[in-house]
N, C-alpha and C positions, 0 to 999 in steps of 0.2 A: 504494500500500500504506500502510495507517494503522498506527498504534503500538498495545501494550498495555500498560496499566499494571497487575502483579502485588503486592497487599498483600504485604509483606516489608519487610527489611531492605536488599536494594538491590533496582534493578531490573532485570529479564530482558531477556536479549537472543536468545533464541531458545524456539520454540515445540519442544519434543523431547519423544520417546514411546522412551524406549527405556533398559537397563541403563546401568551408569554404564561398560563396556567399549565397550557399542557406539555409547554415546552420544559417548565419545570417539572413535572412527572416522568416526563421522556427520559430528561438526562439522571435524575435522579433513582437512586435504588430505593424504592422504601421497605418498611418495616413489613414482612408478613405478616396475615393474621392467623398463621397456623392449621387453614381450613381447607379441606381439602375438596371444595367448592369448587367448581370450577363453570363460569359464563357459559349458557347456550349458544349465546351468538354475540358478536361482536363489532363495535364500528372503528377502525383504526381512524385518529385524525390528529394525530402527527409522527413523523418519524426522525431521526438524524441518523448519521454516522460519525463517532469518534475521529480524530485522527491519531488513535494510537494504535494503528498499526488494521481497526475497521470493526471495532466495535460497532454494532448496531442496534438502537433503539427504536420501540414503536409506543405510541399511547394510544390506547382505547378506551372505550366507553362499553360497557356489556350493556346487556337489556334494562335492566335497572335503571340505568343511566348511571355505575358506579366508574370511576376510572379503575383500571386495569394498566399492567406496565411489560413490556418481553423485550428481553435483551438476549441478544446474542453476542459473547464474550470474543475479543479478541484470539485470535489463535498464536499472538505473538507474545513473549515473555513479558509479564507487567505484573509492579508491584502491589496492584489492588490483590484484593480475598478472593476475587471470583476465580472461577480452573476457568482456566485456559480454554477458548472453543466452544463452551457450553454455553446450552439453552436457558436462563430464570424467563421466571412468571412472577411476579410483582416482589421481586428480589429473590427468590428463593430458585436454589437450584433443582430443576427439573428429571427426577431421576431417568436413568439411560433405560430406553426400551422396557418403558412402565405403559400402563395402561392412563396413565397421567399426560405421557410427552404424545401418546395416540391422539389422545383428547385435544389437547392445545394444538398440534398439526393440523387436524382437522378443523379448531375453528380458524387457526390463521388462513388456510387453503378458502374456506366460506366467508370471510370478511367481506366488510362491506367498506369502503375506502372513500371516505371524506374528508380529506385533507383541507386545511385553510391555505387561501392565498399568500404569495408573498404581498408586503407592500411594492408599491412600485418604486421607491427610493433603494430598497434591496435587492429587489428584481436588477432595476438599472444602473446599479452600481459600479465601479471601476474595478478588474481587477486581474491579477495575471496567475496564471493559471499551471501547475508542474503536473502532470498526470493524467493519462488518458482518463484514466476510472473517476476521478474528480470532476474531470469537463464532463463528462457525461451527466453526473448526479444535477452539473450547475444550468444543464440545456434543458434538464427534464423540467414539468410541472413539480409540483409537492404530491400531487397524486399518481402520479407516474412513479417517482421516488418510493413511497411507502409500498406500493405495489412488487418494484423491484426488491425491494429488502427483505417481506413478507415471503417472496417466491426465494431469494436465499438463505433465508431462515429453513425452511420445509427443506430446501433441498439441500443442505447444508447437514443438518440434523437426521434424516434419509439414508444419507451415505455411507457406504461402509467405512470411510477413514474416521467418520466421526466415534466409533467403536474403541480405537484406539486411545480417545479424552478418557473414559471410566476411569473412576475417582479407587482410591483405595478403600474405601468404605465399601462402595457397590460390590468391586470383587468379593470382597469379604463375606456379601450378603449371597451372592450369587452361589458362592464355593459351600456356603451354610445350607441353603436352599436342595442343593446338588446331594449333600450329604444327608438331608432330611430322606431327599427322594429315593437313595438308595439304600437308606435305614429298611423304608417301607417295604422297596419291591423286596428285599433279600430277606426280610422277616425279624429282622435282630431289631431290639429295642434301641433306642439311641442313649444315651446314660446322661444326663444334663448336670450340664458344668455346674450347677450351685450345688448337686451332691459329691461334687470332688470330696469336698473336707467335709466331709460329716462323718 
């Protein structure tokens, strides 16, 4: 991912299409609420891209009208908390090949994409440009933009390289799981750790 540089008074760190409410949702991680709720349907209407290397953010709105937030993490080395490449849903990490990350592909893939305009002083701004992938984000609409992000979101998270992000937890649960399953077919009882020391 290359940089851009924007004529101004400092310089940009994100590429954003959205009000200044939701553009504060966008950029930001918020707090989960633990709930493993997940929006029927959903109306994206803002998106950005980081310039650290292509972090991607969307905001939406579900049916409620509650804001909702998806990020898709950098896949390049960066000192925030988030793993590298990965999918969150209003800050939380979305576990790999859950019945969770089905759900959220499928409402991104079914959005519905109402991006707000630029003003026209942003629109018609001064500015030079390093990066094919950049000029493209800055020729598109906002709706166009969200659109593209959402489609490599999906296909991003789809792929078999994304297999290779899995957190050390997940394995852990996976190799647990594996082990339950083969307690079961072989017949042998499984002996649980909290009776070690008794």
């Amino acid at each position: 991912m290359t940089g851009a540089v924007i004529d101004g008074p400092a310089p940009v760190d994100h590429i954003i299409y959205s009000l200044s409410e939701v553009q504060h949702q966008t950029m930001g991680l918020r707090e989960g609420t633990g709930s493993d709720e997940l929006p029927t349907r959903i109306v994206v209407r803002g998106c950005g891209m980081a310039l650290d290397g292509g972090t991607i953010h969307l905001s939406a709105t579900d049916e409620a009208g509650r804001q909702v937030s998806f990020m898709l993490a950098t896949s390049s080395p960066s000192a925030s908390m988030r793993v590298a490449g990965r999918l969150y849903f209003d800050g939380e990490l979305v576990p790999m090949r859950s019945e969770r990350e089905i759900r959220i592909l499928k409402l991104l893939s079914e959005a519905t994409v109402e991006a707000p305009h630029l003003r026209p002083s942003v629109q018609g701004a001064r500015r030079a440009v390093i990066g094919r992938d950049i000029k493209d984000l800055l020729d598109q609409t906002p709706e166009e933009n969200c659109r593209t992000f959402i489609r490599k979101i999906v296909e991003s998270v789809q792929s078999e390289s994304y297999l290779r992000l899995v957190t050390d937890d997940e394995k852990a649960l996976v190799e647990e799981a594996n082990r339950d399953e083969w307690d079961r077919s072989s017949g042998k009882k499984k002996r649980r750790s909290w009776n070690r020391d008794r």
